[in-house]
N, C-alpha and C positions, 0 to 999 in steps of 0.2 A: 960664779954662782952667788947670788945673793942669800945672805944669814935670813932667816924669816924674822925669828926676835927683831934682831939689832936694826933691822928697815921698820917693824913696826913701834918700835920705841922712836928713832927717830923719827920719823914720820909726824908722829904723835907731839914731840919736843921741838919740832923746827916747823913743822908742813903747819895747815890748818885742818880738821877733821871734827867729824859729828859723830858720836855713840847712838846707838839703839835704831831699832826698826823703824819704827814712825818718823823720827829725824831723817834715816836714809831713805825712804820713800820719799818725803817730798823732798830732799835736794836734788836725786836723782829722776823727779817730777820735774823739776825746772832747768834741767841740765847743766848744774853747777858740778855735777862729781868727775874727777878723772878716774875713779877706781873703788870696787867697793870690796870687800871684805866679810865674809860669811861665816860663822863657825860653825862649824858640821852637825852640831846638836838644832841647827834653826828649826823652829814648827816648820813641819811639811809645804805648810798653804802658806806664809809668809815666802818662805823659803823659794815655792815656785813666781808668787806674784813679783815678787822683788826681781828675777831671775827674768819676768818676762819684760817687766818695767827697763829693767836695766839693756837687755834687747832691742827694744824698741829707741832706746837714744844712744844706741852705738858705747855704751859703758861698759868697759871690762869689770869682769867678777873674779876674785879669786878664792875658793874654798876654803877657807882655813881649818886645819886639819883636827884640830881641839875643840875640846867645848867652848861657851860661852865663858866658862871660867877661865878656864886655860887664857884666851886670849885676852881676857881682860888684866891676867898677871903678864902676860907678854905688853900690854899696852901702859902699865905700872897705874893698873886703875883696880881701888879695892873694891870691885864689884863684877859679877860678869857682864859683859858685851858680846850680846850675839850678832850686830853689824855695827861696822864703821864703811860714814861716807868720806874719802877723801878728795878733798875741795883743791889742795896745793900741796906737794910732799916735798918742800924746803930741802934737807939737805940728804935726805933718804933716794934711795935707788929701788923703791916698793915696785913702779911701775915693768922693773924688769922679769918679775915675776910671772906676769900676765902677757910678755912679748911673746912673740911667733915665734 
């Protein structure tokens, strides 16, 4: 079982990754994301387009179960982040979250 924190701090400290909506849209418009990260407070209509976007290029999503703030103190960032795109997740094991 992967720790949720401790993958997304590392993640954060080893992988490469983008904050915020608009960032995650278009990376996951270019097909650079292996994985994106949602916080359960997301706008409705962000929330679904992102959702279809990420459908459409075979990208796993996985909900994050806190707010925007929650996960922003989970990512050791003093601000909220209601999505992160993650580009390479270096020494984290995020991706096993989202396995079958």
């Amino acid at each position: 079982m992967v720790d949720l924190g401790n993958a997304l701090l590392t993640v954060v400290k080893t992988g490469k990754v983008v904050f915020g909506l608009k960032e995650t849209f278009s990376e996951v418009e270019r097909g650079r994301v292996k994985m994106v990260v949602l916080a359960s407070n997301c706008p409705q209509e962000k929330f679904d387009k992102l959702i279809q976007k990420s459908n459409m290029s075979n990208t796993p999503v996985y909900i994050y179960p806190g707010s925007g703030f929650d996960l922003g103190v989970d990512c050791a960032k003093p601000f909220s982040v209601l999505s992160i795109a993650i580009r390479e997740t270096g020494d984290s094991e995020i991706l096993k979250l989202v396995e079958d």
